[in-house]
C-alpha positions in Angstrom: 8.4 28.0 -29.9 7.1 24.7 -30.5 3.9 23.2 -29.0 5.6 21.2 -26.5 7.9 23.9 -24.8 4.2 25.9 -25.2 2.3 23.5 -22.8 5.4 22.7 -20.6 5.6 26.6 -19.8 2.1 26.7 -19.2 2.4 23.9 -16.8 5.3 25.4 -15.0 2.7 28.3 -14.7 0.1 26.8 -13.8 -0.1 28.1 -9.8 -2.0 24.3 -9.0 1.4 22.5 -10.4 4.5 24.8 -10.5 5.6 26.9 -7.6 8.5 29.5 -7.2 11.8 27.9 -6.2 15.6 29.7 -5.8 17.8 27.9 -7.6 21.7 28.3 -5.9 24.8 27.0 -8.2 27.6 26.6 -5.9 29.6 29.9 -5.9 27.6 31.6 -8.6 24.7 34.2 -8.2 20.9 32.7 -6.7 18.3 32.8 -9.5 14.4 32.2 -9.1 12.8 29.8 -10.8 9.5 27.9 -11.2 10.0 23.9 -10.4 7.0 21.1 -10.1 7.9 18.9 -7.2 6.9 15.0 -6.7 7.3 13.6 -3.9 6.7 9.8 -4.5 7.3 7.2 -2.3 10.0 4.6 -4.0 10.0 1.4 -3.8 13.8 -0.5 -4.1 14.1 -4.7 -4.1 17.7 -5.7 -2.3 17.7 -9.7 -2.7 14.3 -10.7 -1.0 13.7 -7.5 0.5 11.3 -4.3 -0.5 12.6 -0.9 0.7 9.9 1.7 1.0 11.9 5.4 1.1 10.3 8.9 0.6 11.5 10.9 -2.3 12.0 14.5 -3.4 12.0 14.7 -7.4 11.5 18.1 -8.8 11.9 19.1 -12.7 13.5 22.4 -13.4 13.1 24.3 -17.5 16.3 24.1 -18.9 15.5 27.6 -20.3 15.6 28.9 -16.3 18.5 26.1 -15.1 20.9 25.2 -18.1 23.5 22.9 -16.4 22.4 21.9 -12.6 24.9 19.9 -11.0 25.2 17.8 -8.2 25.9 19.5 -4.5 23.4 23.0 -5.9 21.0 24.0 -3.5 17.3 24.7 -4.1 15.0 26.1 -1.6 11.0 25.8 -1.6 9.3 27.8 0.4 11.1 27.3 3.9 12.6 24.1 2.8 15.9 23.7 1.7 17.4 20.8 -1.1 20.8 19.4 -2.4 20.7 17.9 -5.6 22.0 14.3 -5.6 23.3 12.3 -8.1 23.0 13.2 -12.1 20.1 15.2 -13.5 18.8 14.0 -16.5 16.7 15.5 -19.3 14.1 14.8 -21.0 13.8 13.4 -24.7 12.9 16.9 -25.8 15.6 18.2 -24.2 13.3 20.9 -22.2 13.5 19.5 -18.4 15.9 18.3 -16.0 14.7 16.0 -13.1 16.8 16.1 -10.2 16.8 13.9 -6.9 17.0 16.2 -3.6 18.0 15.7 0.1 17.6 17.7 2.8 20.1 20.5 3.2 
């Protein structure tokens, strides 16, 4: 294992940054998982205008989530997610980030 996939594990660990998630493909089988949520505000310019919107981001190991897709479900704690639009990975190919919306 490589030094990178070494600290991102450890930060998916860590209890301060990572917390336990269930990860639900459409029509396949629920599988736990460990996710680090942000939950920045974004900002979008339309002409003149600023848009100020709350976000959900979370990043998911691609070890634990290999191909997430849009419409999945993920559920923290009492909360429940769709994924939206196309995850992306990083440049060492280790983590998706996903956009959410409520369920």
């Amino acid at each position: 294992m490589n030094a990178v996939a070494m600290a991102l594990d450890a930060l998916f660990a860590d209890g301060n940054i990572g917390v336990d998630a269930v990860y639900m493909p459409e029509g396949e089988t629920p599988v736990l998982v460990r996710v680090v949520t942000r939950r920045a505000d974004d900002i979008t310019s339309f002409g003149d205008a600023r848009l100020w919107s709350e976000t959900t981001r979370l990043d998911l190991r691609v070890a634990e989530v290999a191909n997430p897709r849009s419409g999945d479900r993920i559920e923290i704690d009492d909360e429940a997610f769709i994924i939206q639009g196309e995850p992306v990975r990083d440049r060492e190919r280790l983590v998706w980030t996903v956009d959410l919306r409520p369920a």
